[in-house]
VMD Tcl script that draws the C-alpha trace (Angstrom):
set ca {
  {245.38 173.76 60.73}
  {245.98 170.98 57.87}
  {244.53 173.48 55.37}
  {247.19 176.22 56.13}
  {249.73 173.28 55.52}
  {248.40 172.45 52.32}
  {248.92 175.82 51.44}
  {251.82 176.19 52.41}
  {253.24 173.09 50.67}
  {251.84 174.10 47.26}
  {253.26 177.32 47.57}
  {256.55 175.44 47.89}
  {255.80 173.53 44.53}
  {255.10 176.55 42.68}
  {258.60 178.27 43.73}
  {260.60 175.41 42.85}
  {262.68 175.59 39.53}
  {261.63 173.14 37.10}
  {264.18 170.20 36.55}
  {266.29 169.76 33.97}
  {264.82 168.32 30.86}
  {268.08 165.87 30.91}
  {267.49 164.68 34.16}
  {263.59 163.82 33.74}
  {262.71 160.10 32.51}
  {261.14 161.49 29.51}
  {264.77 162.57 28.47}
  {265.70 158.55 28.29}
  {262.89 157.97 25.33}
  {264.48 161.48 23.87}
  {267.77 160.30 23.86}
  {266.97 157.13 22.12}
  {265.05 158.73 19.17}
  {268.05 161.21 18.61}
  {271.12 158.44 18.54}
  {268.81 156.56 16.05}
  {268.58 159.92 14.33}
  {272.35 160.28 14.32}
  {273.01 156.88 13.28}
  {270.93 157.07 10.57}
  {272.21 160.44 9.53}
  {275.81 158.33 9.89}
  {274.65 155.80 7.22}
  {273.24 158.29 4.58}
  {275.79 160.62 4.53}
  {278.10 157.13 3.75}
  {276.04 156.60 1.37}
  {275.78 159.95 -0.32}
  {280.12 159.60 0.03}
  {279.95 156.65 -1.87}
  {277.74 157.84 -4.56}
  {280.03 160.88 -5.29}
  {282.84 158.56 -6.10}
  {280.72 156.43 -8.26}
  {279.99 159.59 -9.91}
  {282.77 160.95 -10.27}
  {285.17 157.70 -10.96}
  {283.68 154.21 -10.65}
  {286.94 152.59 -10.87}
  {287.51 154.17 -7.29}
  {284.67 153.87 -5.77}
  {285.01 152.57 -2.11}
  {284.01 149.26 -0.36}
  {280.48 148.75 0.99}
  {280.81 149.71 4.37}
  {280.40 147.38 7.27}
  {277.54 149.26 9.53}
  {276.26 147.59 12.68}
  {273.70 149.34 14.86}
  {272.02 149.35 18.57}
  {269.85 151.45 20.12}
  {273.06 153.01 22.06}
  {276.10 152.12 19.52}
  {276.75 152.75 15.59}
  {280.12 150.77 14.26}
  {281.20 151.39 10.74}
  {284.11 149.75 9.16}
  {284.70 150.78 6.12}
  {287.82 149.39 4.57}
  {291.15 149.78 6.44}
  {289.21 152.45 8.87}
  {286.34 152.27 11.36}
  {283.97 155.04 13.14}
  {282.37 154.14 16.44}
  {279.75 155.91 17.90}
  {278.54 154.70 21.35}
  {276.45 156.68 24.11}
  {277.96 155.69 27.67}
  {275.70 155.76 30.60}
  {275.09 154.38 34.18}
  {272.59 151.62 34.21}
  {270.15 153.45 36.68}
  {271.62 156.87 35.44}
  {269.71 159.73 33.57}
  {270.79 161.06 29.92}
  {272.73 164.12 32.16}
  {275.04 161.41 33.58}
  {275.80 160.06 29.95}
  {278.72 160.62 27.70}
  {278.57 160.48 23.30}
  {281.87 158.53 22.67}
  {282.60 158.99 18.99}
  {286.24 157.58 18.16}
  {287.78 157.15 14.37}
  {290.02 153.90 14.13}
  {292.96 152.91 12.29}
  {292.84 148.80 11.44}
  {289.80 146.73 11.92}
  {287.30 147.01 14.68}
  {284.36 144.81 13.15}
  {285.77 142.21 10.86}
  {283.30 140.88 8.52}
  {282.09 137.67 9.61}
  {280.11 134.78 7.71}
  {276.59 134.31 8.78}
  {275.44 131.74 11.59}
  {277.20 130.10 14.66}
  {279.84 131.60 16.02}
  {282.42 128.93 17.34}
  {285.23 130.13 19.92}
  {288.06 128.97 17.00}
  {286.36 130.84 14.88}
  {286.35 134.44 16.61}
  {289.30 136.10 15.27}
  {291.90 137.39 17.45}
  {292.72 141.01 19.66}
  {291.84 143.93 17.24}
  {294.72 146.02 16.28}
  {292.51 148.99 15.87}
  {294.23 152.42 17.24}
  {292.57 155.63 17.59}
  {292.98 158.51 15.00}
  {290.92 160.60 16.39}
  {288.23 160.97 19.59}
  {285.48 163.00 20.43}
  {283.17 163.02 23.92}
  {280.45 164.86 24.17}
  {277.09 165.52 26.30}
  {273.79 165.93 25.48}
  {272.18 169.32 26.37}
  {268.45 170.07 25.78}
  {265.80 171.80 27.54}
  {263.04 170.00 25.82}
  {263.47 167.33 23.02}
  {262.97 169.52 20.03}
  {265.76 171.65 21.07}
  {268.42 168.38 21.58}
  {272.31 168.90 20.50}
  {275.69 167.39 21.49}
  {278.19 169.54 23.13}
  {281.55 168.98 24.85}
  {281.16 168.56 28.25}
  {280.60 172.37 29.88}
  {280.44 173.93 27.02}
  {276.42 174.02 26.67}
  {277.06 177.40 24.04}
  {278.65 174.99 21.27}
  {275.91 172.47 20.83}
  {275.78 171.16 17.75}
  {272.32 169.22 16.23}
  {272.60 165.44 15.49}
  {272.76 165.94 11.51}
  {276.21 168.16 11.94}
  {277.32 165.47 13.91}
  {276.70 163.02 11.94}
  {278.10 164.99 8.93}
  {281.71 165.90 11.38}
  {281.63 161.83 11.87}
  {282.14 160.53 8.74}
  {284.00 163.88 7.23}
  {286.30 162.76 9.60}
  {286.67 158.79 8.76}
  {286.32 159.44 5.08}
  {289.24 162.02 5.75}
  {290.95 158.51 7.11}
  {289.58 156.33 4.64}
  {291.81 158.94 1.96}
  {294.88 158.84 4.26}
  {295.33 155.64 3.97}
  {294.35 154.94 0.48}
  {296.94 157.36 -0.42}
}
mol new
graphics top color blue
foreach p $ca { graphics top sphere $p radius 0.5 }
foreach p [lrange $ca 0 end-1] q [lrange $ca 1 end] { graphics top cylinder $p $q radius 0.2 }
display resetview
């Protein structure tokens, strides 16, 4: 009698659909790998910005950005605008409950500060940042190699993590211009 159960719970097993990759642990590691991917994409592409002006003019040539990474947030400051890129997610959530954040900011969102100590007179004041422009997205992938950011339920327009990356800083150079102008 126990061997007909067996059966009959492995046939279960085999009819079930396969989970979602985003919902499986191994999607947490995944999801790691590709926002270091995209941040790093972030930073070339800066630098490859910065370049063509130095090319093309070197009297115009733009600050060093101010880039400061995490495993789950990119901030870049670059002059009088700032990109943020941070990945949102429940602390005992999977990568399918998660949201990309990616906002472009007007004023100063990371200030540069001297090395060392921090004292509490020291910490400058409220940021007078304000959004130009805001994107959220979700990650959709049914295995790692095939991982792209999407608006929330629209799986069709995923985009890779190098377009991204490319859209991000199109879009705060585009600011960066504005208000050099």
């Amino acid at each position: 009698m126990l061997d007909h159960i067996a059966v009959r719970r492995s046939d279960v097993q085999a009819n079930d659909a396969p989970p979602n990759f985003t919902t499986s642990y191994r999607a947490s590691a995944a999801c790691t790998r590709e926002l270091g991917r995209l941040h790093e994409e972030i930073a070339t592409a800066l630098a490859a910005w910065r370049a063509d002006h130095l090319a093309t003019d070197p009297a115009l040539v733009p600050e060093a950005p101010v880039v400061r990474r995490s495993p789950a947030r990119c901030l870049v400051q670059l002059g009088p605008v700032a990109l943020t890129v941070a990945w949102l997610q429940r602390a005992q959530g999977t990568v399918a409950d998660g949201e990309l954040l990616i906002v472009v900011w007007r004023g100063t969102v990371a200030a540069r500060t001297p090395q060392g100590f921090e004292r509490t007179h020291d910490r400058a004041g409220a940021s007078s940042a304000t959004p130009i422009w805001e994107r959220v997205l979700v990650a959709v992938a049914e295995r790692e190699a095939q991982w792209g950011w999407a608006p929330a339920g629209s799986a069709g327009d995923a985009i890779s993590s190098a377009t991204l990356a490319a859209q991000c800083v199109q879009r705060l150079c585009a600011a960066y211009e504005e208000s050099n102008a």
